[in-house]
N, C-alpha and C positions, 0 to 999 in steps of 0.2 A: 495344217501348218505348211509353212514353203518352205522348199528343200535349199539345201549350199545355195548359194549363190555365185555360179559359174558365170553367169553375163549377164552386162550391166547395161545400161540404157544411160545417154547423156541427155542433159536438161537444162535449163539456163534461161533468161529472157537475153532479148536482143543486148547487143557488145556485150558481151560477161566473159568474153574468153573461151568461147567452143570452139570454132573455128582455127584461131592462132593453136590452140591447144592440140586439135587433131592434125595440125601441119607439122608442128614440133612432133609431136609421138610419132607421125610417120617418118616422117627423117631419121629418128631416133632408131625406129624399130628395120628399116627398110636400110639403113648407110652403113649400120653396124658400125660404126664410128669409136663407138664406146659400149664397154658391158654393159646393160640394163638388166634390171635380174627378168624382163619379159622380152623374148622373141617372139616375132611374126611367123604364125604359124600358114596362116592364110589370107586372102581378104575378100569383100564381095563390094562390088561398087564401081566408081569410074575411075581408073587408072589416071587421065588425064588428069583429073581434078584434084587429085592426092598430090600429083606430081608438083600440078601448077601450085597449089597453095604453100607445099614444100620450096620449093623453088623460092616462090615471093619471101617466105619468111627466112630461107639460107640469106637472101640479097637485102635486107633490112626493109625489104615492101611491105606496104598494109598489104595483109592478107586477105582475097577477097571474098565479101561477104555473101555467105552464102546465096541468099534470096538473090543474087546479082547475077547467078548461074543455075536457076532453077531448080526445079526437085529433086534434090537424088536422095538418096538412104550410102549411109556406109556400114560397112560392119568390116571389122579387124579382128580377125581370129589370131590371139596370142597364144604363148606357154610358156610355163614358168622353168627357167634355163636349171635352175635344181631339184625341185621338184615333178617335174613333167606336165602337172596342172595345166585344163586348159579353160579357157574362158574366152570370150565375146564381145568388145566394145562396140554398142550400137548406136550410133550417130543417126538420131532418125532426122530425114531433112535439113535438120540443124537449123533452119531460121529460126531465130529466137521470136519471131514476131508471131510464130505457129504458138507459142506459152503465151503470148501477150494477149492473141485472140483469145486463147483460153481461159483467159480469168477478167477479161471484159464480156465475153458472148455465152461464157457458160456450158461452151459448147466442147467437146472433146474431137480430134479428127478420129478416125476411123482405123487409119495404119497407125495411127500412135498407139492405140488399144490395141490392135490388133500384133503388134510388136512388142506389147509390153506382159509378159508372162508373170505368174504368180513367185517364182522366186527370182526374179531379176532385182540387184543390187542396181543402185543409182550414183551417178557422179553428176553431182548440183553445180555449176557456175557459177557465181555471185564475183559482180567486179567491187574490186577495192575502191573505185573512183566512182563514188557512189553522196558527192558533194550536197545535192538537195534533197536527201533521205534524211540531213540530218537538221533542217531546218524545223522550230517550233512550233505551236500551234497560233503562235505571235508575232514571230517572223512572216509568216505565210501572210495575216493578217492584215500587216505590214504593207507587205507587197500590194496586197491587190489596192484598187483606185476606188478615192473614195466616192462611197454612193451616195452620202447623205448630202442632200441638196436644198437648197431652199426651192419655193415652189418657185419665185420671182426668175431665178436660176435656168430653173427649167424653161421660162416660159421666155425668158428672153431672147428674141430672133437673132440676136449677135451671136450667141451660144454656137460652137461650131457643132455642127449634125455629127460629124467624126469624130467627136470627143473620145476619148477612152474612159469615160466615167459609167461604161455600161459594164458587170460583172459578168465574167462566160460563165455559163452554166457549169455545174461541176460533173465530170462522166468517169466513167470508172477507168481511161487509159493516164488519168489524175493521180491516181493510188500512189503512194510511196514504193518502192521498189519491194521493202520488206514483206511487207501486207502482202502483195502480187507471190511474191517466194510463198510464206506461210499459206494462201489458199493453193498453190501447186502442187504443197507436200499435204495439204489434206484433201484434197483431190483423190491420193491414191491410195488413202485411208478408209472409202469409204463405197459401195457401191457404185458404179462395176466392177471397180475394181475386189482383189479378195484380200482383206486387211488381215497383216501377217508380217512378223519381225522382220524385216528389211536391213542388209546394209546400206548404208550411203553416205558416201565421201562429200564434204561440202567442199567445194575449192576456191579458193580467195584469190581471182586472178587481177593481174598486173599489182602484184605483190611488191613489183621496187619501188613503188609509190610509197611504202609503209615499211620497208623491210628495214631501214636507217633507224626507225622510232623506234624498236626491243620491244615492241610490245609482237604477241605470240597470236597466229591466229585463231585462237579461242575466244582471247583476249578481244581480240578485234570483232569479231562476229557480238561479241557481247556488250560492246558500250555504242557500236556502229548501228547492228540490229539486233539490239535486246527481244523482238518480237520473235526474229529467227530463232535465238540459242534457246526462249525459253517453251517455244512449241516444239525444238528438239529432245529438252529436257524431259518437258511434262509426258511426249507421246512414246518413252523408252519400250513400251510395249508393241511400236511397229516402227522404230528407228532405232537401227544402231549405229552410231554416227562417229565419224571420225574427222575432222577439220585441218585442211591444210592451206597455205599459203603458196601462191607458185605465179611464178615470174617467167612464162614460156618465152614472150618475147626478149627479157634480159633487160631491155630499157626502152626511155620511150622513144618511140622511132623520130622526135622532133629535136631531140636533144643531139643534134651533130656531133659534140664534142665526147659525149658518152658514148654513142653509135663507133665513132673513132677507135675508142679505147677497146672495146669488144669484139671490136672485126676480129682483134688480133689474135681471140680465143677459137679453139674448135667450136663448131656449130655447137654441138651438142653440150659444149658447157656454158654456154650463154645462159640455159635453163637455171631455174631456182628453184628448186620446191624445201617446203619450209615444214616438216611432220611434226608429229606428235613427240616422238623423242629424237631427231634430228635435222639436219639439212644437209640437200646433196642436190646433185644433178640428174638425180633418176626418176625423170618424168613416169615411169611406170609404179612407183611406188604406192600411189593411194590406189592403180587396179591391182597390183598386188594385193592389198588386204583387202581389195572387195571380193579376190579371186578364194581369198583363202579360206580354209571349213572352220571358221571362230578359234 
């Protein structure tokens, strides 16, 4: 069986909020700006790169994405300011396009295994703005251009040759976002890996998209992807999950007139995160309870 879970491993497909995420927790954890119940104990990784992506998100910039600055690994050794507890946030590469390959190619990379230990807890990305996940299986339907042709149709030479009435083949970077999530977490259920009760924090990011509606991120994971909550539910024997909402960036960076209103907060309270029994500003909260012995 796997032991505590002191360090966790982040995960996420492409835009889900990693990146923006580990800018804020450094700033958070590195400005001392504000108590968080986790301090920076250490870190291993590119100083520039912490900096630069901190930087961008104190100044209301997109944050850059990672793949846009090559390979690195981060790891952020924290501890917990009343407890002493310490744990590991590992950022492996962080391009979300490394999980995207993964559940098109089948293929696992090698330092992601190789990184990934028998009792490491997980903090999952899933963005809230997740609009053609929730289209039907008639909608889609819908969309695509129709094939049925008369032969006459076909054969006629006015017919323009670049017509759109050819359907693209369907390939697996087509999947719903949910689907792609659900094979990631069975993924690490099953050989190589060593299947074994697992924490892992789901996070619901750019959460001010949805934080206005009252509906709870439970809520939300369950009528957005019913697929997610209910392979969390069914697999309670190697997830123990906990589901948050959080709003690292504060707003959307296109909204000038909200960008406005925000500046005029401390950095650190721009953040939103949305728990289980409440909401606060302390970005460290879901590694809190990944960090903690159940």
């Amino acid at each position: 069986s796997c032991s505590v879970n002191s360090n966790f491993i982040i995960m996420g497909l492409p835009a889900s909020g990693k990146t923006t995420f580990l800018a804020a927790l450094w700033h958070l954890v590195e400005s001392d700006e504000t108590i968080c119940l986790l301090e920076l104990d250490a870190y291993e990784g590119d100083l520039t790169y912490l900096n630069r992506i901190a930087e961008a998100w104190r100044n209301f910039e997109a944050v850059p994405r990672t793949s846009q600055v090559g390979d690195m690994n981060v790891a952020i050794h924290l501890r917990n300011r009343e407890t002493g507890e310490k744990g590991t946030a590992f950022f492996p590469d962080l391009a979300g396009e490394v999980f995207d390959r993964q559940v098109e190619d089948r293929i696992f990379r090698k330092d992601f295994m190789k990184n990934f230990s028998d009792d490491d807890g997980i903090l999952f990305f899933i963005s809230a703005d997740v609009r053609e996940d929730f289209l039907s299986v008639t909608e889609l339907n819908a969309r695509l251009p129709s094939n049925v042709e008369s032969e006459e149709t076909l054969n006629n030479d006015s017919t323009d040759e670049n017509s759109e009435n050819i359907i693209t083949e369907w390939e697996p970077k087509l999947l719903p976002a949910q689907v792609k999530v659900v094979q990631l977490l069975s993924d690490i259920i099953r050989p190589p890996f060593e299947p074994c009760l697992r924490r892992i924090a789901i996070l619901i990011s750019a959460w001010d998209l949805v934080h206005d509606s009252g509906v709870t991120p439970n809520d939300w994971l369950e009528v957005n992807m019913p697929l997610v909550a209910q392979f969390l539910k069914t697999n309670s024997d190697y997830f123990d999950h906990q589901i948050y909402g959080v709003s690292a960036q504060g707003v959307s960076l296109s909204d000038d007139t909200a960008v406005d209103e925000i500046a005029t907060l401390l950095a650190s309270r721009r953040i939103k995160i949305v728990g289980p029994e409440s909401e606060g500003n302390d970005l460290t909260e879901p590694l809190v309870w990944l960090m903690s012995a159940g």
